[in-house]
C-alpha positions as CSV (number, residue, x, y, z in Angstrom):
1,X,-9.1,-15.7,-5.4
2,X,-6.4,-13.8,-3.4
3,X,-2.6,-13.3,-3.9
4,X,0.2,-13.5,-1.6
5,X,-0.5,-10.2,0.0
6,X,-4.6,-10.3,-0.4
7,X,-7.0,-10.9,2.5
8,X,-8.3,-14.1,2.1
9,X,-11.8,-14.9,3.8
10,X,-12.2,-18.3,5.9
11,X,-14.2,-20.4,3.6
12,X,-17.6,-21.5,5.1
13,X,-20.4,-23.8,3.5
14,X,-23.2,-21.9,3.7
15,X,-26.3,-21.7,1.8
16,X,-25.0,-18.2,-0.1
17,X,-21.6,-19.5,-0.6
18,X,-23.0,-22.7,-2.2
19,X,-24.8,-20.6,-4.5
20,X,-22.7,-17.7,-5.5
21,X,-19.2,-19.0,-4.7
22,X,-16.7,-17.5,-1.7
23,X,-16.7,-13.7,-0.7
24,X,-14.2,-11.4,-1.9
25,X,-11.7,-9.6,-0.3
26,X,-9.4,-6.9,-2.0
27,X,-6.9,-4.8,-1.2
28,X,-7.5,-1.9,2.0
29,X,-9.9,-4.3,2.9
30,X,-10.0,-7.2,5.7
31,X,-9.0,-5.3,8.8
32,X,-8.0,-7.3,11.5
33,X,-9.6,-4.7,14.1
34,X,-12.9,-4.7,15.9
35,X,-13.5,-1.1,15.0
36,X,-16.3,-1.2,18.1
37,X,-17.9,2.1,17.0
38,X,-20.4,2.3,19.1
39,X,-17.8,3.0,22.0
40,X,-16.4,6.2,20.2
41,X,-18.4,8.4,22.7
42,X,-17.4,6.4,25.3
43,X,-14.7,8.8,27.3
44,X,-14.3,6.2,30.0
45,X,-13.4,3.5,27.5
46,X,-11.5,5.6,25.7
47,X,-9.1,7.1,28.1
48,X,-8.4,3.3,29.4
49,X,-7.6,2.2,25.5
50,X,-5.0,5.0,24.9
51,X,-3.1,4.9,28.1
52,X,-2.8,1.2,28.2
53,X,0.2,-0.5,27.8
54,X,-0.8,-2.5,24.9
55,X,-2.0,0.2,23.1
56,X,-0.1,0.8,19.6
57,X,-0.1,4.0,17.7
58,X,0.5,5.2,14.4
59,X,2.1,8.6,13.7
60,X,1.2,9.9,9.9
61,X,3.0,13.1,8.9
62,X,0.9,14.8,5.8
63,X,-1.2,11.7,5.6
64,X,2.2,9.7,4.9
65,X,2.4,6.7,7.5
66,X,5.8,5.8,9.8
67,X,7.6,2.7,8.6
68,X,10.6,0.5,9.5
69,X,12.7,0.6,7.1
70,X,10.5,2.0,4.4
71,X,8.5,-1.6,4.3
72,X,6.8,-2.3,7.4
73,X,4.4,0.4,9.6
74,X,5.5,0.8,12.6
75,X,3.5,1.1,15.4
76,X,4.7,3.1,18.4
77,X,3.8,2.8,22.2
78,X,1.8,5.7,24.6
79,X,4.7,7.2,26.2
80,X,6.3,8.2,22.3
81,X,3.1,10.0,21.9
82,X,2.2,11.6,25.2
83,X,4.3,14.4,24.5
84,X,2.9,14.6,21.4
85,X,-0.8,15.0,22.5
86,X,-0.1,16.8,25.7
87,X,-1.3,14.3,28.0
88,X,-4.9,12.3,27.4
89,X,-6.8,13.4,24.2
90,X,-9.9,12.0,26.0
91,X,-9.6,13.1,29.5
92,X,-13.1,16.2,29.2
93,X,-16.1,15.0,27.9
94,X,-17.4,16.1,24.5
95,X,-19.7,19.1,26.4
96,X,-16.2,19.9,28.1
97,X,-14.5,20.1,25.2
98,X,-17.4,22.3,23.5
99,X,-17.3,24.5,26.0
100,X,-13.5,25.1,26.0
101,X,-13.1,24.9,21.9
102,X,-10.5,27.7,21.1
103,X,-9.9,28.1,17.5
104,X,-6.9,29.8,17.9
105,X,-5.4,26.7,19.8
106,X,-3.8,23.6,17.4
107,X,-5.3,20.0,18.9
108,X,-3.5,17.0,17.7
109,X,-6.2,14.7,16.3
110,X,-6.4,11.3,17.5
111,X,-8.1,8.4,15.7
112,X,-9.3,5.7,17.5
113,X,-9.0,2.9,15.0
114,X,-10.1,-0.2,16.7
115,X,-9.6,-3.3,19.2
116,X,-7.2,-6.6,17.9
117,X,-9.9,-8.8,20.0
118,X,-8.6,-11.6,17.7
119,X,-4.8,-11.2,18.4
120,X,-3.7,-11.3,14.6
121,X,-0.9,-8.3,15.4
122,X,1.8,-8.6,17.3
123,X,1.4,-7.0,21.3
124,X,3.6,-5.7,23.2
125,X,1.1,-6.5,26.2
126,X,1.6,-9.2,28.3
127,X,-1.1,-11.9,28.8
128,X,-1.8,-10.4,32.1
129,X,-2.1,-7.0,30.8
130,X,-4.5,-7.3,27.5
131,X,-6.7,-4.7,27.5
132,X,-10.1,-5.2,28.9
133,X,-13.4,-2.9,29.0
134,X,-16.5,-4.7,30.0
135,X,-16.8,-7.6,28.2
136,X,-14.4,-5.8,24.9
137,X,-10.6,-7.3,25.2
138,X,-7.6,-7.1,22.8
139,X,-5.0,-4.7,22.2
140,X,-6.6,-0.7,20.8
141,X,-5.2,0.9,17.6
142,X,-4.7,4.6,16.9
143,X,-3.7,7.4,14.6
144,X,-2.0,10.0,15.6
145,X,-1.4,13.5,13.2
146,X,2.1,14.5,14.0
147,X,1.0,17.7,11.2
148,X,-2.2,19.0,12.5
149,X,-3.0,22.1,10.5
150,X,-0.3,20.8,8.3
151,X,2.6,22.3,10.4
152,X,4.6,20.9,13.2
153,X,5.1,21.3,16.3
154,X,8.2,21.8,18.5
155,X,7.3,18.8,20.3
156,X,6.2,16.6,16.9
157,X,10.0,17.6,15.9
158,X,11.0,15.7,18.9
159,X,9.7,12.4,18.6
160,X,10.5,12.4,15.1
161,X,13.8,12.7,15.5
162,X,13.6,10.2,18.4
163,X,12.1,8.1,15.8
164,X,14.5,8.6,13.0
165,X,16.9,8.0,15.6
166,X,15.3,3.9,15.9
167,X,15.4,4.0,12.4
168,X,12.2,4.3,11.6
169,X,11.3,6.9,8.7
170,X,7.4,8.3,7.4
171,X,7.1,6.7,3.8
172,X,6.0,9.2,0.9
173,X,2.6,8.6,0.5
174,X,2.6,9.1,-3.4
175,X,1.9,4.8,-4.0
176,X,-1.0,3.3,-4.4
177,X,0.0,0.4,-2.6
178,X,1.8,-0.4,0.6
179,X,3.7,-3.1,-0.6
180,X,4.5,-4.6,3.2
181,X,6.3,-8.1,3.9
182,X,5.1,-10.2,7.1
183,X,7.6,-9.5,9.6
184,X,9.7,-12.1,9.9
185,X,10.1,-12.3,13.8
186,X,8.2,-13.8,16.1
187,X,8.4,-11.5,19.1
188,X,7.6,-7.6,17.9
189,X,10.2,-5.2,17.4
190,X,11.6,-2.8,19.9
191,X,11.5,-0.4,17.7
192,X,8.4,0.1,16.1
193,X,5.5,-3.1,16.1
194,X,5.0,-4.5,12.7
195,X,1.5,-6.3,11.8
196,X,2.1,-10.0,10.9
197,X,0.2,-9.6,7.3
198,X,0.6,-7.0,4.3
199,X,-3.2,-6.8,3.7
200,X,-3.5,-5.9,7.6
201,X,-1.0,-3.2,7.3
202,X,-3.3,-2.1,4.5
203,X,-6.6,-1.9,5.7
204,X,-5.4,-0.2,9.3
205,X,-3.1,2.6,6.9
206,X,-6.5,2.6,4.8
207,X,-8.8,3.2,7.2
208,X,-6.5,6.0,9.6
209,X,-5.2,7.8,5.9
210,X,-9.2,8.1,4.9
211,X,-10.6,9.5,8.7
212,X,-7.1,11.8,8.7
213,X,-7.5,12.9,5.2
214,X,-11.0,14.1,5.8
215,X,-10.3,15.8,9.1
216,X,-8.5,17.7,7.4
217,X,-10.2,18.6,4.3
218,X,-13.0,19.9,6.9
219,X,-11.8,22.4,8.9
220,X,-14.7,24.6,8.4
221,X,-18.4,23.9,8.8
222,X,-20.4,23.6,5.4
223,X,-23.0,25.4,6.8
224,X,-21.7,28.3,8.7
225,X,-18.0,28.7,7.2
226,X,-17.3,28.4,11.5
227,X,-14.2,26.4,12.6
228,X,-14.9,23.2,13.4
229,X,-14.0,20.5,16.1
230,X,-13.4,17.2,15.4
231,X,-15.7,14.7,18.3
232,X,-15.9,10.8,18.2
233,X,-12.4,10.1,18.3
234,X,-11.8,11.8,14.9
235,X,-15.3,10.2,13.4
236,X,-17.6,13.6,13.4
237,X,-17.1,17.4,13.6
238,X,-19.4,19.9,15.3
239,X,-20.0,23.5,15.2
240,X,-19.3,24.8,18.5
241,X,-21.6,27.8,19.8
242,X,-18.5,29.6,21.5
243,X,-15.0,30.0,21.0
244,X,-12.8,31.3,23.3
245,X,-10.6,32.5,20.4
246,X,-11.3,36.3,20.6
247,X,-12.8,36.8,23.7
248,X,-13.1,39.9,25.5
249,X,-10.1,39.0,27.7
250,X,-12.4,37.6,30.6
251,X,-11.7,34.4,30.0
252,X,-15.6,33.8,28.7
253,X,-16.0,32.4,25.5
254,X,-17.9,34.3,22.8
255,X,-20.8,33.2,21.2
256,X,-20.3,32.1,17.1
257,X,-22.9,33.1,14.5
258,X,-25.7,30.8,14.2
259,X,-25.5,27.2,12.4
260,X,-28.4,25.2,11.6
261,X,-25.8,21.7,12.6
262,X,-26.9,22.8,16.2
263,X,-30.6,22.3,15.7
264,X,-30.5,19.4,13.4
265,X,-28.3,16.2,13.6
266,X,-28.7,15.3,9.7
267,X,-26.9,18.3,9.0
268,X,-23.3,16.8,11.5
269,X,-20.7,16.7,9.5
270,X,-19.2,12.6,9.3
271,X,-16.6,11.0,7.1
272,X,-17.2,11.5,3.5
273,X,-17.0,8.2,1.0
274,X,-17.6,8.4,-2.6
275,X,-19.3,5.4,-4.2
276,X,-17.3,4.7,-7.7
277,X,-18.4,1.9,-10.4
278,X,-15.6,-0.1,-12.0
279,X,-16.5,-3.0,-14.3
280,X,-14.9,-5.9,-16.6
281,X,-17.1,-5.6,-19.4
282,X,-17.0,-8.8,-21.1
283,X,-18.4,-9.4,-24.9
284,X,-21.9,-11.3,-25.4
285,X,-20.1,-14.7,-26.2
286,X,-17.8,-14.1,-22.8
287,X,-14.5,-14.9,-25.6
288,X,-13.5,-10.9,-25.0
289,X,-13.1,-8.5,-22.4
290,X,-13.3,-4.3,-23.0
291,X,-10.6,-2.3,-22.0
292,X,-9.2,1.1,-22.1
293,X,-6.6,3.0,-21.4
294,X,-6.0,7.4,-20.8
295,X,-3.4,9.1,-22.4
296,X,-0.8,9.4,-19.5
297,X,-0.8,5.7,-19.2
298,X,2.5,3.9,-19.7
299,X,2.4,2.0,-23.4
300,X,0.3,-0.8,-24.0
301,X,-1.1,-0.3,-20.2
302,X,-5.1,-1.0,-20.0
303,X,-7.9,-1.2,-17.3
304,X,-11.4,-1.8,-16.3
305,X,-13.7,1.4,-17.2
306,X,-14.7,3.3,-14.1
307,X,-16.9,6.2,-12.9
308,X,-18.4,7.9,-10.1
309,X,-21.9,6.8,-9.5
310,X,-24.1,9.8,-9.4
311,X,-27.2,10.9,-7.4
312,X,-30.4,9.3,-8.0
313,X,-28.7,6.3,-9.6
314,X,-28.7,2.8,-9.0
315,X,-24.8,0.7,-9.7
316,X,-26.2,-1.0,-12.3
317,X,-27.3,1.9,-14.2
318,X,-24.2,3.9,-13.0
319,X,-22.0,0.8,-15.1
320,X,-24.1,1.3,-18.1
321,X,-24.2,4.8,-18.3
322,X,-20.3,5.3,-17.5
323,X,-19.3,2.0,-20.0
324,X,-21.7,3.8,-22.8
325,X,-20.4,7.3,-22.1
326,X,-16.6,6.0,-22.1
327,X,-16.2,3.9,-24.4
328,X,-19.8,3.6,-27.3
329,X,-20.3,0.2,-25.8
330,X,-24.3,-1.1,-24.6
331,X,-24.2,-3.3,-21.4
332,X,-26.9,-5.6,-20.3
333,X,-26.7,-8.0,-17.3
334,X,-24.7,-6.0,-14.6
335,X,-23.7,-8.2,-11.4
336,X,-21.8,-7.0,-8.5
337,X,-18.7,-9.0,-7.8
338,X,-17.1,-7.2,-5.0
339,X,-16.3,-3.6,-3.4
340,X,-12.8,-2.0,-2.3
341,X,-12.3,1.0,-0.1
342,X,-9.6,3.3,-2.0
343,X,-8.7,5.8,0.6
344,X,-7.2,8.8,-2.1
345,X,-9.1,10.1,-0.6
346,X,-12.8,8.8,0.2
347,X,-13.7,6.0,-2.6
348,X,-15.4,2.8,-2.4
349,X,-15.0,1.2,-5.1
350,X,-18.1,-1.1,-6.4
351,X,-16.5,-3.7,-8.3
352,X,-18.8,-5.1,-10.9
353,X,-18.4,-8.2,-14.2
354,X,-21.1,-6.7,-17.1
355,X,-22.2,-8.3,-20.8
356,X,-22.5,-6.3,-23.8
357,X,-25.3,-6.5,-26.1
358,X,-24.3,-8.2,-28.8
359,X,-23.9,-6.8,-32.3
360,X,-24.2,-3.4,-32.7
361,X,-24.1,-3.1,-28.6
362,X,-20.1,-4.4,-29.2
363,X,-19.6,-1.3,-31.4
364,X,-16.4,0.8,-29.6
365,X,-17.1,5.1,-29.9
366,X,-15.1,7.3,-28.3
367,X,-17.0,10.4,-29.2
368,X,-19.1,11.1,-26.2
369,X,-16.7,11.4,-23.2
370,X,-12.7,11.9,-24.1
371,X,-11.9,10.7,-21.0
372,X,-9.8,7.5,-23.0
373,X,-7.8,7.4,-25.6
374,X,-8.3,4.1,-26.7
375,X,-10.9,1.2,-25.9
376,X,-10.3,-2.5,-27.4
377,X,-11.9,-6.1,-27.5
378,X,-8.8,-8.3,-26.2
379,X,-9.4,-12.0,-26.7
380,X,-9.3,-14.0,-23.0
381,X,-6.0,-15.7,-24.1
382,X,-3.9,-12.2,-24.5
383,X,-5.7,-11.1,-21.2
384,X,-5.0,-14.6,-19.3
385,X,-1.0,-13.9,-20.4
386,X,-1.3,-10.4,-19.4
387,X,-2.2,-11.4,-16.0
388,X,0.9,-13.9,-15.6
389,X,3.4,-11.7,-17.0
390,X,2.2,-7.9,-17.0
391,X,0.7,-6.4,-14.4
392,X,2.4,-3.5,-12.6
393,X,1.4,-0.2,-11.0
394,X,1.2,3.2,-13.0
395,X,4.8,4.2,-11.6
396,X,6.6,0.9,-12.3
397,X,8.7,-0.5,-14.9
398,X,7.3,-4.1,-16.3
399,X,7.9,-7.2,-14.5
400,X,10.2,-10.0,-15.7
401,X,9.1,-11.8,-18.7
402,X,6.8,-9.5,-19.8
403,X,7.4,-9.0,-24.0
404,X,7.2,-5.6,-25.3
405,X,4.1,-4.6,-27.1
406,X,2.3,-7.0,-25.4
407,X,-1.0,-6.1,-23.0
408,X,-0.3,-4.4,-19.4
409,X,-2.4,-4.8,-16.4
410,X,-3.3,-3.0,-13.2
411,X,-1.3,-5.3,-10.2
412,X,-3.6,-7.4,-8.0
413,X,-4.0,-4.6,-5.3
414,X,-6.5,-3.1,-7.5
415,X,-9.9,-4.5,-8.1
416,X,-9.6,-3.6,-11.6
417,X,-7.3,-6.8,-11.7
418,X,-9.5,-8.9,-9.4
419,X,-12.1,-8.1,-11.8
420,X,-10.6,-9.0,-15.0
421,X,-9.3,-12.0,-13.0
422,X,-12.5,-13.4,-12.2
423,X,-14.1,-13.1,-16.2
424,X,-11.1,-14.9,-17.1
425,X,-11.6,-17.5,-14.4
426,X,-15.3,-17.7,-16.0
427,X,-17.1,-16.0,-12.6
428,X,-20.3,-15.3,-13.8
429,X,-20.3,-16.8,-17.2
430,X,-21.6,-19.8,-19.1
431,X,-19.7,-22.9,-18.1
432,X,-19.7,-24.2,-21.9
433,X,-17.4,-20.9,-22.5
């Protein structure tokens, strides 16, 4: 079901996992944080989560995360960032900060990511000092944007070089995977807390890389063109009716143009996610499973067809219309196996196992989309071997004992490989195959 480095759901017994076997977890998924959303507009709580000591922070410079030793993230305390965000990113209310939006001025955005109220991360609280709002507990989590606007700052310079100075280093964000051994201590570093699981690091960089990414990609309203400010700890952007930016020197703000976000809350700009089908397409006897493969794929490298879903369009029409369009092929029974978040920059992914129609609907035709270069029936066997001894990312040479010429696979931190994974395992299909 999971690998090494996969999150791995506590198995239960009940009456859906009887029937349809144990949830899925991929990759960017199984967060150990209590993301406690509904406390995002809470200032109070807020201010008490960044300035406590238990707090841990992570710094991403142009989306790319800080590290020890270019293999764990490191998570850095409230007096590395306090110069950083010039005091408490939370201390005016949301009307305050309205009121005083300048759009001349650069804000370092702040993410609040969540609340470890299970203690799966290392702390570097005490037992006396957990946090604790109300009846919420645990140590808080956030982002910080050491590049807001992409540029830095004097003071980001700073801590950076402070940083470097621990060892500690921002890891180029080019992989698709963050690759990120348990640490092997017990107590957390001084220099930079580690989270005790790879698929942890994962889903926190997942989550803070998506909400930065998006920030960022918004600066302007989509209904005005107007700056905009980001509210919710880094979860929603408004149009503000003033700016102080260009006033007439009286210290009095000056009113924007009109927006029509001001007069309708449907039209509030929140985090964007784009819903993507991908699907092991397996042959109407379940013996084969459809692949393809683009052109600036490595040799002999192949992967589960994929597609955007598109308005108006349910994810079971959304697989047959993208497996037709791709690769000539006719699906029938589509079931949804599992989902990943793929933060590069806003996907979900909606991992489903499909069944061509057999006969003619087995026929391969690349003429409709040219999106592959090749689509092939591979018999379960070749794909089975493929899955011991070739999988690899896009960037990376073959593993060890994998024979040249022979099939190559997507590693397990894509779904793709889940996917094919589970048709070979027989999810889904007719025992007697």
């Amino acid at each position: 079901m999971g690998g090494p480095d996969l999150p791995v759901l506590p198995p239960d017994d009940s009456m859906l996992s009887v029937r349809f076997g144990r949830e899925v977890a991929n990759y960017f998924s199984g967060s150990p944080l209590n993301r406690l959303s509904f406390l995002r507009t809470d200032h109070d709580f807020l201010r008490a989560a960044f300035s406590h000591p238990s707090a841990g922070f992570l710094l991403m410079n142009n989306l790319s995360p800080l590290t020890r030793d270019d293999s764990r993230l490191a998570f850095v305390s409230h007096p590395d960032v306090e110069p950083l965000t010039g005091g408490d990113p939370f201390a005016k209310s949301e009307e305050d900060m309205l009121k005083e939006f300048n759009s001349d001025k650069t804000q370092p955005l702040v993410l609040f990511l969540g609340v470890d109220d299970r203690s799966l991360l290392p702390s570097n609280g005490t037992e006396e000092g957990t946090f604790k709002f109300k009846e919420y507990h645990g140590s808080p989590y956030f982002a910080v944007d050491v590049t807001p606007r992409g540029t830095l700052t004097d003071a980001a310079n700073k801590i950076i070089a402070a940083l470097e100075a621990k060892g500690l280093k921002f890891r180029d964000n080019s992989p698709r995977r963050m690759d990120l051994p348990a640490p092997e201590e017990k107590s957390p570093p001084t220099n930079g807390r580690a989270p005790s699981a790879p698929h942890y690091t994962a889903a926190i960089y997942g989550q803070a890389r998506a909400l930065l990414d998006w920030n960022t990609r918004n600066p302007f309203c989509a209904q005005c063109g107007q700056r905009t400010l980001s509210v919710n700890a880094g979860t929603k952007r408004v149009c503000p009716p003033t700016d102080l930016a260009g006033s007439l020197g009286d210290g009095k703000p000056r009113e924007r143009g009109p927006c029509a976000t001001r007069g309708t809350i449907s039209n509030i700009s929140f985090p964007r996610t784009d819903p993507t089908v991908i699907m092991a397409v397996a042959s109407a006897d379940g013996k084969r499973l459809l692949l393809g493969r683009q052109r600036r794929w490595p040799a002999y490298w192949f992967s589960t067809l994929a597609g955007f879903l598109e308005p108006g369009e349910s994810i079971e029409e959304a697989v047959r219309r993208e497996v037709w369009e791709e690769s000539g092929v006719r699906v029938g029974r589509v079931v949804v196996h599992s989902s990943q978040p793929w933060p590069f920059p806003a996907s979900l992914m909606i991992g489903a196992v499909a069944q061509a129609l057999p006969g003619e609907g087995e026929e391969i035709h690349l003429g409709h989309d040219p999106e592959l270069e090749s689509a092939k029936w591979f018999e379960i066997a070749e794909v089975r071997e493929a899955l011991a001894h070739g999988t690899s990312g896009l960037g990376e040479a073959a593993p060890k004992g994998y024979k040249e010429g022979a099939l190559r696979l997507p590693p397990q931190q894509a779904i793709a490989n889940r996917l094919v994974t589970a048709v070979v395992e027989g999810w889904g299909l007719p025992s007697k195959i």
